[in-house]
C-alpha positions as a Python dict, from the first residue, in 0.01 Angstrom:
ca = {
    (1, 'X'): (0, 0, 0),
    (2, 'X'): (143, 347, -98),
    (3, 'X'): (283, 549, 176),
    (4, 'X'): (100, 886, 294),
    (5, 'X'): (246, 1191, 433),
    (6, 'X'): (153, 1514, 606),
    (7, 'X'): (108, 1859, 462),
    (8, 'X'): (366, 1908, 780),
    (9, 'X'): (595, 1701, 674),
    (10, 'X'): (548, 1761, 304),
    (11, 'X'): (598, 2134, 357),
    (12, 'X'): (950, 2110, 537),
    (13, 'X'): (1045, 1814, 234),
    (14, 'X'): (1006, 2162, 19),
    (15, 'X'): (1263, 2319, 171),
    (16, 'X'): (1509, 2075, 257),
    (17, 'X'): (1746, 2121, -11),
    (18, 'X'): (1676, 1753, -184),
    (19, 'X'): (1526, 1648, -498),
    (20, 'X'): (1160, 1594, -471),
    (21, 'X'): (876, 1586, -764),
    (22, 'X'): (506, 1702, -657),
    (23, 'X'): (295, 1564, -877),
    (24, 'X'): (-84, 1746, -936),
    (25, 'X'): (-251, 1415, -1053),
    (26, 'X'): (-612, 1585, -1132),
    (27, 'X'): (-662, 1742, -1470),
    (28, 'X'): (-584, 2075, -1625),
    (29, 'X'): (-874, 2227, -1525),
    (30, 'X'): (-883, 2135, -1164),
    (31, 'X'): (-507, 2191, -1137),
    (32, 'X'): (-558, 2571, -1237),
    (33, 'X'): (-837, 2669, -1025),
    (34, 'X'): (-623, 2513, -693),
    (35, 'X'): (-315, 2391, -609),
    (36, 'X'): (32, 2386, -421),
    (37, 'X'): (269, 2650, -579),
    (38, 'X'): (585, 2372, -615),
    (39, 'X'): (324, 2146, -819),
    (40, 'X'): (384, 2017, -1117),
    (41, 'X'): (74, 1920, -1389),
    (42, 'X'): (66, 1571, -1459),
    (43, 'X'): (-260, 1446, -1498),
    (44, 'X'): (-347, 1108, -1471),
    (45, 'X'): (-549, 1110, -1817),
    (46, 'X'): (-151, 1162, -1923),
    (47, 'X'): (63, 1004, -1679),
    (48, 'X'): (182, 724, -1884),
    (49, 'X'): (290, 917, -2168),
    (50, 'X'): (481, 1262, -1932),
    (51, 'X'): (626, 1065, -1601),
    (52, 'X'): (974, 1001, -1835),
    (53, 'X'): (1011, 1308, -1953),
    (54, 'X'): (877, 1520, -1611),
    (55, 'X'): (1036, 1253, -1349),
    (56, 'X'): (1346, 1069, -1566),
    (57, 'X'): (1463, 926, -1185),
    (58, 'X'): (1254, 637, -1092),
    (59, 'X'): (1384, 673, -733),
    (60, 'X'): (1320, 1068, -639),
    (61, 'X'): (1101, 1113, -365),
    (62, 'X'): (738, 1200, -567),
    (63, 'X'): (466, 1341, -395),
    (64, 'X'): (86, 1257, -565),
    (65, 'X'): (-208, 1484, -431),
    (66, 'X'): (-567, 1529, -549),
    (67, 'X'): (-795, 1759, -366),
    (68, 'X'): (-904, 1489, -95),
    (69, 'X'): (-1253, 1536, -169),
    (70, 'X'): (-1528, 1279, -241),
    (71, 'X'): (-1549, 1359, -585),
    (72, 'X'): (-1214, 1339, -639),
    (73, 'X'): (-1243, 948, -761),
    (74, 'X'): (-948, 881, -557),
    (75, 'X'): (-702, 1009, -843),
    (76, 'X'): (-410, 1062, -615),
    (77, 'X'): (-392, 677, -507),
    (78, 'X'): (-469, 542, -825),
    (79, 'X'): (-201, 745, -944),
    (80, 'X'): (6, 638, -729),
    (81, 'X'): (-37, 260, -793),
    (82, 'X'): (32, 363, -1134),
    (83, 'X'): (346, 497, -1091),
    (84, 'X'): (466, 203, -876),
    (85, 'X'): (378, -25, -1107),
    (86, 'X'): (591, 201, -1338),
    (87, 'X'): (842, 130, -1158),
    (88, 'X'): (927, 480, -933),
    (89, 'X'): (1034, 316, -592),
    (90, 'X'): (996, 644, -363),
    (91, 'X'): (605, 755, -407),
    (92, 'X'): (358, 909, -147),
    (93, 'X'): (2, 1026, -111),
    (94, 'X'): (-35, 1373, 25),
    (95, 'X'): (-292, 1292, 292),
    (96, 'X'): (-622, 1493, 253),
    (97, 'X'): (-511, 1636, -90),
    (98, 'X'): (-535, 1963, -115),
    (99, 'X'): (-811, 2017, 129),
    (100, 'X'): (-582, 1898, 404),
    (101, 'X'): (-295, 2150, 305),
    (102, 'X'): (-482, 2418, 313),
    (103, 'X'): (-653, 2325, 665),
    (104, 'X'): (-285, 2332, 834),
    (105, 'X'): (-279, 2670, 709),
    (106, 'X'): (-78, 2606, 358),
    (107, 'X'): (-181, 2862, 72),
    (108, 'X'): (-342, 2724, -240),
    (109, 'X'): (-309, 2909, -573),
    (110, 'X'): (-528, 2929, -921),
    (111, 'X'): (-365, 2998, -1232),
    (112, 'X'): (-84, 2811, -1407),
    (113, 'X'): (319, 2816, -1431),
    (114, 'X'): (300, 3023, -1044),
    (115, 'X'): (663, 3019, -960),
    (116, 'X'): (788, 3156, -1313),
    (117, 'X'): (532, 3424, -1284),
    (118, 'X'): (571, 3512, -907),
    (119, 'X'): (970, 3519, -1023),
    (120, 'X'): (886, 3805, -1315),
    (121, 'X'): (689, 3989, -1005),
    (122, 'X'): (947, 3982, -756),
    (123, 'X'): (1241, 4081, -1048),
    (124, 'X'): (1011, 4352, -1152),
    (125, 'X'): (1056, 4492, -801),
    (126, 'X'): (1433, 4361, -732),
    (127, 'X'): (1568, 4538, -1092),
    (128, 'X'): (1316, 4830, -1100),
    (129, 'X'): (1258, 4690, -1466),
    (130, 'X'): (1214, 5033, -1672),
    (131, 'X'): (858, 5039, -1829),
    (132, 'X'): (598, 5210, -2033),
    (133, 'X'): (231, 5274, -2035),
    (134, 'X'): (-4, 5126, -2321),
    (135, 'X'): (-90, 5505, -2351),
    (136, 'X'): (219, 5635, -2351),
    (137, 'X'): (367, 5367, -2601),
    (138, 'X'): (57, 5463, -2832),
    (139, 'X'): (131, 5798, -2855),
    (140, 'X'): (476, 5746, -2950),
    (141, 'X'): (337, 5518, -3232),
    (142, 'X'): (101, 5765, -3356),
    (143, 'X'): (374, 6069, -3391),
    (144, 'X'): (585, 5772, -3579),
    (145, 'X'): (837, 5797, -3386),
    (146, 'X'): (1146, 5544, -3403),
    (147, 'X'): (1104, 5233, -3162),
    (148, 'X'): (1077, 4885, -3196),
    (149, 'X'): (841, 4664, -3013),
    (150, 'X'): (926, 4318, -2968),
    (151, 'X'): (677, 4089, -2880),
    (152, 'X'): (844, 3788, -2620),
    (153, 'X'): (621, 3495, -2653),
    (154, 'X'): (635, 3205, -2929),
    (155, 'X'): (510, 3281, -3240),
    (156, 'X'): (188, 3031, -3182),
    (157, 'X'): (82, 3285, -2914),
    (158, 'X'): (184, 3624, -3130),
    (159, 'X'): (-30, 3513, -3405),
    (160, 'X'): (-382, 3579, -3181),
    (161, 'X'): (-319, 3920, -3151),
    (162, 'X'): (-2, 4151, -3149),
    (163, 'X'): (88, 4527, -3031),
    (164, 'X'): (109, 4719, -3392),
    (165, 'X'): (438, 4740, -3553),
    (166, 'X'): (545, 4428, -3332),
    (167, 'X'): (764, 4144, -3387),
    (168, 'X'): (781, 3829, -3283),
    (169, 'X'): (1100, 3746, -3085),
    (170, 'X'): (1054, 3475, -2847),
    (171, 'X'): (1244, 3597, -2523),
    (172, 'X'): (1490, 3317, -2531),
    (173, 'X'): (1610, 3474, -2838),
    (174, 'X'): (1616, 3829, -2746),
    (175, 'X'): (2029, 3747, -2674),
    (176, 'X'): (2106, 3603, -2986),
    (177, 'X'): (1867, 3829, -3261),
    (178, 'X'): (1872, 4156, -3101),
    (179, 'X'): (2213, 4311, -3235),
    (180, 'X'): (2041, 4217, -3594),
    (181, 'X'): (1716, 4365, -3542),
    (182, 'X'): (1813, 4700, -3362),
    (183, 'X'): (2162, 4753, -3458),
    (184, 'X'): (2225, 5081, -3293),
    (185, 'X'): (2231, 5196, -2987),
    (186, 'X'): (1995, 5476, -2948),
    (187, 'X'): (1674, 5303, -3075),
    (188, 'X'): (1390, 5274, -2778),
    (189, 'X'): (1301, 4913, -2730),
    (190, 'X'): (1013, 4799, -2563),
    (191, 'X'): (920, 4435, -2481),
    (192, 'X'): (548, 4335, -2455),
    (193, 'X'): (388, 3972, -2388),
    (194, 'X'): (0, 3935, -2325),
    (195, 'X'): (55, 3996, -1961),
    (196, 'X'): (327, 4112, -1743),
    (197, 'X'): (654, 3790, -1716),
    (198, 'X'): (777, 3840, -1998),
    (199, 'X'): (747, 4160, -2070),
    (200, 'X'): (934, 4252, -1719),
    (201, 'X'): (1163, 3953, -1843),
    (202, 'X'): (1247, 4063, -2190),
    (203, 'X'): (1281, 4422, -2126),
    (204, 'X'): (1543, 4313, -1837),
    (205, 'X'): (1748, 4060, -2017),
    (206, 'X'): (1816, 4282, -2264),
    (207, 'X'): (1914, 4514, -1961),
    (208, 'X'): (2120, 4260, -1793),
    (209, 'X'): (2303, 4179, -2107),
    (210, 'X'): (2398, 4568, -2140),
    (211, 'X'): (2276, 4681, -2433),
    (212, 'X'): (2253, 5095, -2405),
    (213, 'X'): (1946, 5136, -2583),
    (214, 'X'): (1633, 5275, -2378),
    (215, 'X'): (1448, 4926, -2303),
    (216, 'X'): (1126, 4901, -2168),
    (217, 'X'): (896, 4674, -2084),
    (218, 'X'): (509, 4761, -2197),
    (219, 'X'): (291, 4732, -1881),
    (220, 'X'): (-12, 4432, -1853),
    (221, 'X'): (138, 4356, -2240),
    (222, 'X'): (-175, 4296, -2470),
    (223, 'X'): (-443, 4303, -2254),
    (224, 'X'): (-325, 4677, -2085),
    (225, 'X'): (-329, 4762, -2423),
    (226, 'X'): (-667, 4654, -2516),
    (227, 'X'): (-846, 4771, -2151),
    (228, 'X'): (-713, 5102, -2288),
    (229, 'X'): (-885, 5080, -2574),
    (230, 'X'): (-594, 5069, -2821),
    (231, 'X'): (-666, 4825, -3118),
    (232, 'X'): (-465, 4547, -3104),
    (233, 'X'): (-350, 4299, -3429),
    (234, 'X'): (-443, 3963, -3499),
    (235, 'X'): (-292, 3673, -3742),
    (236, 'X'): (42, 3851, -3760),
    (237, 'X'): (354, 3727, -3944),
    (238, 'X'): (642, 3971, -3842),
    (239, 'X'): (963, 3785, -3709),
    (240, 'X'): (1289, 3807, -3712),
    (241, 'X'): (1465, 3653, -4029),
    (242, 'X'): (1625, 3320, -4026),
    (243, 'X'): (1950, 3451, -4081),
    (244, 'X'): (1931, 3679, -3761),
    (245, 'X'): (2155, 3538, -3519),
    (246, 'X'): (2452, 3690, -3405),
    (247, 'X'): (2722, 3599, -3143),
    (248, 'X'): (2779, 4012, -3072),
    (249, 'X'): (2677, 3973, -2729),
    (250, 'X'): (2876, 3621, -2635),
    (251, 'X'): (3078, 3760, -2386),
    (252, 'X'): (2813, 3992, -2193),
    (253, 'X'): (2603, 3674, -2216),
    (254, 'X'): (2894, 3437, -2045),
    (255, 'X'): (2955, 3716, -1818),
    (256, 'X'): (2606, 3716, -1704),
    (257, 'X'): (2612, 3380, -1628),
    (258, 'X'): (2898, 3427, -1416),
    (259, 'X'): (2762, 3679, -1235),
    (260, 'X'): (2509, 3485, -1109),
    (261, 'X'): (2692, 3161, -1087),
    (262, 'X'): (2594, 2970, -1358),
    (263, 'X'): (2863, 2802, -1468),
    (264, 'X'): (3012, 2610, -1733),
    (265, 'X'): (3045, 2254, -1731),
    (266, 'X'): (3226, 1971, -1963),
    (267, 'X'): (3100, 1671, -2148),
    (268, 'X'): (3300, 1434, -1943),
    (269, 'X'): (3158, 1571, -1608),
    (270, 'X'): (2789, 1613, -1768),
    (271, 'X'): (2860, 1222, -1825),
    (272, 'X'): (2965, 1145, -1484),
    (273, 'X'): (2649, 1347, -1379),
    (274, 'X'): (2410, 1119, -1569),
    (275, 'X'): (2547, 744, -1410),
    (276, 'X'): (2485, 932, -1092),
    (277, 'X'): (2156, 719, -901),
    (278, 'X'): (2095, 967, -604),
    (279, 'X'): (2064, 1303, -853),
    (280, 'X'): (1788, 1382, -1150),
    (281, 'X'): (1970, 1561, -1471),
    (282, 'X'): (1780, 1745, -1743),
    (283, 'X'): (2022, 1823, -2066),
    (284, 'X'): (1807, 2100, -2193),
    (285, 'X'): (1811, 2228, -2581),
    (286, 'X'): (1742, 2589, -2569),
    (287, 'X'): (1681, 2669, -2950),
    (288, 'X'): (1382, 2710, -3153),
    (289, 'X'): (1211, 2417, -3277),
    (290, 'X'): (1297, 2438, -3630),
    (291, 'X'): (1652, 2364, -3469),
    (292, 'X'): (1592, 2111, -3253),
    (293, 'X'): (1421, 1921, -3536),
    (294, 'X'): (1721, 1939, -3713),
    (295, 'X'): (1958, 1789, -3519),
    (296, 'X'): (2005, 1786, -3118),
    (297, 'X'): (2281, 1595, -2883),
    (298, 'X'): (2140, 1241, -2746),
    (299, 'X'): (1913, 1258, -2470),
    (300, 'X'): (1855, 1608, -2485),
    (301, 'X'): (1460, 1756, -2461),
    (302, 'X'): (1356, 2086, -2635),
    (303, 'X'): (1303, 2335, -2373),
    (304, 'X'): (1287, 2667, -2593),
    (305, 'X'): (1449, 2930, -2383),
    (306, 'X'): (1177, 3167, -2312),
    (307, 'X'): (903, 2905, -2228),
    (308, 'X'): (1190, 2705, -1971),
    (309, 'X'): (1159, 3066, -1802),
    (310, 'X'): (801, 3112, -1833),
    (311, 'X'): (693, 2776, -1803),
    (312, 'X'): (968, 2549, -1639),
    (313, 'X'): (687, 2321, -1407),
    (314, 'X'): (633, 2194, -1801),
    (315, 'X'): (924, 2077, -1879),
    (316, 'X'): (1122, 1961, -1563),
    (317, 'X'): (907, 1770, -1269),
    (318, 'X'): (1174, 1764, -1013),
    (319, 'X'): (1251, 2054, -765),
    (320, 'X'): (1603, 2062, -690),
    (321, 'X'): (1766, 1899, -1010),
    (322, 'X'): (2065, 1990, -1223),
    (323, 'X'): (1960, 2148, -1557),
    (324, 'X'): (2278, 2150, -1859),
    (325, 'X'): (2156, 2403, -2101),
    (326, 'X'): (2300, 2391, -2416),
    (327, 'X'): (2300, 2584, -2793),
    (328, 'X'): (2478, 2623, -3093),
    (329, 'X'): (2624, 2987, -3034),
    (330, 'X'): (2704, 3078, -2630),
    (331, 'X'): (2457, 3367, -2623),
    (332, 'X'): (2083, 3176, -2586),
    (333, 'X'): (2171, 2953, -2289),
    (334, 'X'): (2424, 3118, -2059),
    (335, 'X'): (2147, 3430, -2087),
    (336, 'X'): (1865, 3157, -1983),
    (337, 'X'): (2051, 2963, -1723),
    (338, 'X'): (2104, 3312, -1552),
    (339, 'X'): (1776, 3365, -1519),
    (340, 'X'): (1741, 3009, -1379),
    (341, 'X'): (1980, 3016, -1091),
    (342, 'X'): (1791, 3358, -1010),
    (343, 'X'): (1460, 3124, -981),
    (344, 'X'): (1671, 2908, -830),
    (345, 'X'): (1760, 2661, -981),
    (346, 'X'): (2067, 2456, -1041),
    (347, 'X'): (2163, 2578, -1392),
    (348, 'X'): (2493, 2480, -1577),
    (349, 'X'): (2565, 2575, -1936),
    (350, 'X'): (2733, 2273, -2131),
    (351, 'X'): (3092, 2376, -2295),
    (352, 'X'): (3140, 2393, -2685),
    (353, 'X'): (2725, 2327, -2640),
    (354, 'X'): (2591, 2109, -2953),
    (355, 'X'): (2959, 2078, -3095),
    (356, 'X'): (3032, 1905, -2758),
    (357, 'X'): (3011, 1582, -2853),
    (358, 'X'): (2796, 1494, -2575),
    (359, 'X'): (2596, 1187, -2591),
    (360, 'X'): (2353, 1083, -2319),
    (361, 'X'): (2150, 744, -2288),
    (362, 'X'): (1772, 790, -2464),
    (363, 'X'): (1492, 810, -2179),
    (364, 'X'): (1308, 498, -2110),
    (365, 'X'): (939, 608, -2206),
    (366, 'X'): (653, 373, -2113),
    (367, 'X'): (587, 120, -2383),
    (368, 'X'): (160, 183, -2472),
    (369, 'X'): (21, -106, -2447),
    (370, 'X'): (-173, -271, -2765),
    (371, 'X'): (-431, -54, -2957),
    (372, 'X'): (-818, -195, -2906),
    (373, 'X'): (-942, -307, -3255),
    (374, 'X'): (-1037, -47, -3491),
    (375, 'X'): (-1378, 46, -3622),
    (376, 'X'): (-1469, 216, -3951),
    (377, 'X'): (-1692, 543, -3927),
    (378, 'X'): (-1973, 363, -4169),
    (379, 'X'): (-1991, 67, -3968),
    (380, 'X'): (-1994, 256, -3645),
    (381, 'X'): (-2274, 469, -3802),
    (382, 'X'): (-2492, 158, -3895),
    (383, 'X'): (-2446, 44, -3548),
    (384, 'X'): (-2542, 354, -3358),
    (385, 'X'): (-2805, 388, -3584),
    (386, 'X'): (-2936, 92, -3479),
    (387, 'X'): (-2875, 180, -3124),
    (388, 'X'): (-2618, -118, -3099),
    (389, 'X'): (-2322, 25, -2945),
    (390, 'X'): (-2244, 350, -2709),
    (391, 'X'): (-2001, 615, -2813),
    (392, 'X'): (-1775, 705, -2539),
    (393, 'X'): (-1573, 1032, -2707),
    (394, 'X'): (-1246, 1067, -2479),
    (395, 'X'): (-1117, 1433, -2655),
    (396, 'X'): (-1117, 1721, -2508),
    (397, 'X'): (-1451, 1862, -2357),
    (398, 'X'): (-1444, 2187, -2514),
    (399, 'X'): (-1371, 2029, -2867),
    (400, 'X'): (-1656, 1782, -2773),
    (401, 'X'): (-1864, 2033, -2752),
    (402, 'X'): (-1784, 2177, -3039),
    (403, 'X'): (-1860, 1882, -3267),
    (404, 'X'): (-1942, 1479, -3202),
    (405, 'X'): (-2107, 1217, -3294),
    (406, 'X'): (-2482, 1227, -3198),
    (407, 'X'): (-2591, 1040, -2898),
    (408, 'X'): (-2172, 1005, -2766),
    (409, 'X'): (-2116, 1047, -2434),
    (410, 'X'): (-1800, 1257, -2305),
    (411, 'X'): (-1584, 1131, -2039),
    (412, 'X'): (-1220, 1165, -1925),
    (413, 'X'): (-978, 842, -1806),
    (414, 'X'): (-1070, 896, -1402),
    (415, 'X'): (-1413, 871, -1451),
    (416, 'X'): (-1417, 634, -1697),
    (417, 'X'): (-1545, 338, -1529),
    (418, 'X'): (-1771, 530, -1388),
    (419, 'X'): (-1938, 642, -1728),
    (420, 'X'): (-1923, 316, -1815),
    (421, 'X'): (-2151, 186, -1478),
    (422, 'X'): (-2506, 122, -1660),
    (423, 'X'): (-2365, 36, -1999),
    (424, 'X'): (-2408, -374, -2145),
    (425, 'X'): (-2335, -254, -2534),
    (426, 'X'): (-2040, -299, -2704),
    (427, 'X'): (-1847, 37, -2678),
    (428, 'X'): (-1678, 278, -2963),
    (429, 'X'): (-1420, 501, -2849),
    (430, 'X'): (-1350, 816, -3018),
    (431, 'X'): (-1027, 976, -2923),
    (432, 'X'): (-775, 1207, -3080),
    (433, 'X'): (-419, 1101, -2880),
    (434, 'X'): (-414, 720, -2931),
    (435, 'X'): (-142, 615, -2679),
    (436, 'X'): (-356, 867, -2417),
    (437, 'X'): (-644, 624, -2526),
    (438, 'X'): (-472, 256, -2497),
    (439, 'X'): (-391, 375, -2113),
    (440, 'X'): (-714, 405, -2048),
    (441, 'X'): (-838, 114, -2173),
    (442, 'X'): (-572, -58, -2055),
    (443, 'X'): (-590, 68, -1684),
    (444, 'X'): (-988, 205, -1662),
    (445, 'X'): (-1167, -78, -1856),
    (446, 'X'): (-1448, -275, -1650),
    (447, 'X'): (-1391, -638, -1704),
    (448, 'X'): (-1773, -694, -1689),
    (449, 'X'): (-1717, -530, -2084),
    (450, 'X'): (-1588, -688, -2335),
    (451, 'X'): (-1285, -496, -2504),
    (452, 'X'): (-1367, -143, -2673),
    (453, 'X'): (-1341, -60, -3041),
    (454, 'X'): (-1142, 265, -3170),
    (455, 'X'): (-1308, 494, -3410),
    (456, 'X'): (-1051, 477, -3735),
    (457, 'X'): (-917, 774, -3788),
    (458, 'X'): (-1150, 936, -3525),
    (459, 'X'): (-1348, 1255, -3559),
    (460, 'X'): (-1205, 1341, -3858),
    (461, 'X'): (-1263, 1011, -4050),
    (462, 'X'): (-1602, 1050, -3922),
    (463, 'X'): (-1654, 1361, -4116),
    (464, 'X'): (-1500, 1321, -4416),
    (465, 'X'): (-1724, 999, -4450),
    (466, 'X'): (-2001, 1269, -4476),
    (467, 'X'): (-2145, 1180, -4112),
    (468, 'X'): (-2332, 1454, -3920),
    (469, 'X'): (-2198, 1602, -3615),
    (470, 'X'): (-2377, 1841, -3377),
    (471, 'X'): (-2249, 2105, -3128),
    (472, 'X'): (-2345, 2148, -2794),
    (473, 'X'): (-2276, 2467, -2530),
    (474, 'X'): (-2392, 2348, -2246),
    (475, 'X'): (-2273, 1948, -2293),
    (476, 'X'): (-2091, 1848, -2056),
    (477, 'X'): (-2211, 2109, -1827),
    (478, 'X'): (-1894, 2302, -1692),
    (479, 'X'): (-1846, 2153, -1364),
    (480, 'X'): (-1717, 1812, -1587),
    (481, 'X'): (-1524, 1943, -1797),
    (482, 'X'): (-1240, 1927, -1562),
    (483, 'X'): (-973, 1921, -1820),
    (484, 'X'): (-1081, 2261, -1898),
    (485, 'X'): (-916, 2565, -1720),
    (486, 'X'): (-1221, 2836, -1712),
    (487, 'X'): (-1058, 3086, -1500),
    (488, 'X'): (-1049, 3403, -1675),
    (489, 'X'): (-1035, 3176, -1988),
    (490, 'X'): (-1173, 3462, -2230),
    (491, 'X'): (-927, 3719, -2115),
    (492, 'X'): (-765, 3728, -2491),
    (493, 'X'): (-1146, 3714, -2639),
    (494, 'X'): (-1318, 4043, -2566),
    (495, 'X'): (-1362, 4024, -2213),
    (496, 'X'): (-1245, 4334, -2026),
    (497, 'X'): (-1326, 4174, -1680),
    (498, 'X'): (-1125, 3887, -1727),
    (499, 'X'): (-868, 4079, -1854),
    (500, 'X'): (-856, 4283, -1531),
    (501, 'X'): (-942, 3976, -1288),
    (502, 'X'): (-561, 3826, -1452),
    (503, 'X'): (-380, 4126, -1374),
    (504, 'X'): (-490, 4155, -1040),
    (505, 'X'): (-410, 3788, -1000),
    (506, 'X'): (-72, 3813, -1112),
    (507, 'X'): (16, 4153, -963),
    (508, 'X'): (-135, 3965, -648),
    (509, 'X'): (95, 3676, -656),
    (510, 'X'): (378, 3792, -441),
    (511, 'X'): (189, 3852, -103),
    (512, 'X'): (67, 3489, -130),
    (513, 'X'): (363, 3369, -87),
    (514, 'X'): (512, 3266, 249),
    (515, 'X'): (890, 3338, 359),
    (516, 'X'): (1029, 3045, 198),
    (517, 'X'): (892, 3062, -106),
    (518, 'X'): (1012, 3424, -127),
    (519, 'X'): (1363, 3281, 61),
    (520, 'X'): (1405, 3044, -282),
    (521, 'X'): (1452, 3305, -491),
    (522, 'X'): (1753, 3431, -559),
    (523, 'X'): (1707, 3781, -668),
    (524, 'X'): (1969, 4053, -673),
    (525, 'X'): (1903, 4369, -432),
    (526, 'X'): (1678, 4661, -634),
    (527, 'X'): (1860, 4858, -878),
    (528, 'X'): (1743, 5085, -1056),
    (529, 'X'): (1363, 5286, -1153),
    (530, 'X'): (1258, 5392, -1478),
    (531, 'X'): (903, 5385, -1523),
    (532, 'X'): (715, 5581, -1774),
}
């Protein structure tokens, strides 16, 4: 039986100085509106397919929780079992979930990515990060006078809507494309994102790095600008070119990284680091995507530089690691792996970086387990016509409701059985991420039912046989759709409330915090004040 520990105990684990991975085992949406600020995502309907990449030490202390309610379907334990059976040796149950931490007097946050963004807060305030009203930026726009705005979030995310006259420049690359884009030194800058990180983040790498241009970062990003009524963009294309990159700044880059201790580290140690059993390593690609695809060093994951700052509880599961950053050019990661040890973290940055010759072992992943037979879309439409099967639709419940197959019922993995209570028919499943599907067969299926089919080719197939679909807006009602994350979900779509509930939120997130969450941080003393 899985061990269970005490928000006591699992608070002062926190703060200990070891390695320890605390895993959020509900789904997305459940995960946003509450949890611990150290969590890490991982929801059971995914478990199988992220533990590897989140938690690549089988023997690191991990820490499940749900919220310890009745409705929770007991997530956290079956989780748990999961993970044992995985094979990770050193697993818990926080007892009472999240209910339980927050009796003893424990803080519980909504939102997503909370340290990152607590961390642009708190730098805001440590560097005095120059910045500039939506107003005040508009005005200089509308007398045409010379600035560039630089929008700091992946291109995915710039394409919704944009600042006009932006570009896209992902922060991570701010080091490495900057000296191309503004080549002088008297040109303003100003860094926007849709909120406030990485526009406080931007602005002060570029800062940190010492270029002497004016740099500022545009205050609440996007949605400042739209509350104050300025039009903002939408499907834009502007980025840097392909041919942007320039090593200009290497040595203010390694110099950063010295400054705040991150330091450079060898092949031959990084492969010493990796045989070690009592420490978790993370070799970390910071390029674009485009370059990952096209060659990275063995065992390396993409962690795009900007988004490991903005949204590192995605991409590494265990507090207290060692992260080796590495690129092609010794400006992008020496630049992130500062900011990192200022989060504090254990950032190195790998020598000679992908000419290193460094080559670590592949991570195990989880094997999925054999695919149910297959159905075609006609011959699951004859059936259901007929009333001979149920359609159990496993996507998403907001693209459910946006199209499926009449008379399906949605459902997620942890309440799968339960959906499944009542039913004697053979079943159809219609899914979109086929290994997410085998796992829940494999682990969720009643044995009183005889083995599921899978829709061929899904959704899509269904379609483009000619079959109707029908949408639904109130199906499944909102308190199921528990993969869905509905706080201030329409910020970006119109709403000026939501838009001003976010900001508050994040401005807010600093006097949640307790001492030693503020104590982790390691944050320079403030600097300097420039605000416009």
């Amino acid at each position: 039986m899985t061990a269970t520990i005490s928000p006591l105990i699992l608070k002062a684990w926190l703060h200990d100085g070891g390695e320890i991975a605390l895993l959020d085992v509900r789904e997305h949406g459940q995960f946003g509106e509450s949890h611990l600020f150290y969590a890490v995502p991982l929801p059971f309907s995914r478990l199988e397919l992220d533990i590897w990449r989140l938690v690549p030490r089988n023997s690191v202390r991990c820490v499940v929780y749900d919220s310890g309610a009745h409705d929770s379907f007991d997530v956290a334990r079956r989780a748990a079992a999961r993970l044992e059976a995985l094979g990770w040796t050193n697993v818990c149950v926080l007892e009472g979930g999240t209910r339980a931490w927050q009796a003893a007097g424990y803080a519980l946050f909504a939102g997503v990515n909370l340290p990152s963004k607590s961390f642009g807060e708190l730098a805001e305030h440590a560097y005095r990060t120059p910045r500039i009203s939506a107003d005040d930026l508009a005005q200089r726009l509308a007398r045409g006078e010379q600035l560039v705005v630089l929008d700091g979030r992946p291109f995915s995310e710039f394409r919704k809507m944009n600042i006009p006259t932006a570009l896209c420049c992902p922060n991570g690359e701010l080091p490495y494309r900057i000296k191309s884009i503004v080549p002088d030194e008297s040109t303003p800058i100003v860094v926007n994102c849709a909120g406030r990180t990485r526009s406080i983040i931007g602005a002060q790498t570029l800062i940190n790095l010492g270029l002497r241009n004016p740099v500022y970062a545009l205050e609440n990003g996007t949605q400042g600008w739209y509350l104050r009524d300025h039009a903002l963009e939408h499907g834009g294309t502007r980025t840097y070119a392909p041919d942007s990159g320039t090593t200009v700044l290497r040595d203010n880059a390694r110099k950063l990284a010295a400054r705040f201790s991150a330091a450079s580290v060898d092949a031959a140690t990084v492969r010493e680091w990796a045989a070690q059993h009592d420490r978790t390593l993370y070799l970390c690609d910071v390029r674009m995507p485009e370059e990952f695809a096209q060659g990275s060093l063995p065992g390396a994951q993409h962690t795009p530089g900007g988004q490991l700052m903005q949204a590192f509880d995605q991409y590494v599961g265990v507090r207290g690691a060692r992260l080796v950053l590495f690129d092609d050019d010794g400006v992008r990661a020496p630049t992130v792996a500062s900011w990192l040890r200022q989060m504090g973290h254990e950032a190195w940055v790998l020598q000679e970086g992908l000419a290193s010759g460094l080559a670590l072992p592949s991570r195990t992943a989880t094997q999925s387990p054999p695919a149910p037979a297959r159905i075609d879309a006609i011959e699951a439409a004859r059936l259901a016509d007929r009333h001979e099967i149920a359609i159990i639709d496993l996507r998403g419940s907001m693209e459910f409701r946006k199209a499926h197959i009449a008379g399906a019922t949605w459902t997620i993995r942890p309440r799968l059985a339960e959906a499944l209570r009542d039913e004697r028919r053979p079943v159809v499943i219609v899914a979109d991420d086929d290994a997410a599907a085998r796992w829940a067969v494999e682990t969720e299926w009643p044995q009183t039912l005889p083995q599921p089919l899978l829709l061929k080719g899904g959704l899509p197939a269904w379609r483009q046989a000619g079959l109707p679909v029908e949408a639904t807006t109130g199906t499944p009602p909102d308190a199921d759709c528990i993969d869905f994350l509905f706080f201030v979900h329409d910020r970006h779509d119109g709403n000026k409330e939501a838009a001003r509930r976010y900001l508050a939120w994040e401005t807010g997130l600093v006097a949640q915090l307790d001492d030693q969450e503020i104590a982790a941080f390691r944050l320079p003393a403030a600097e300097r004040s420039h605000d416009r």
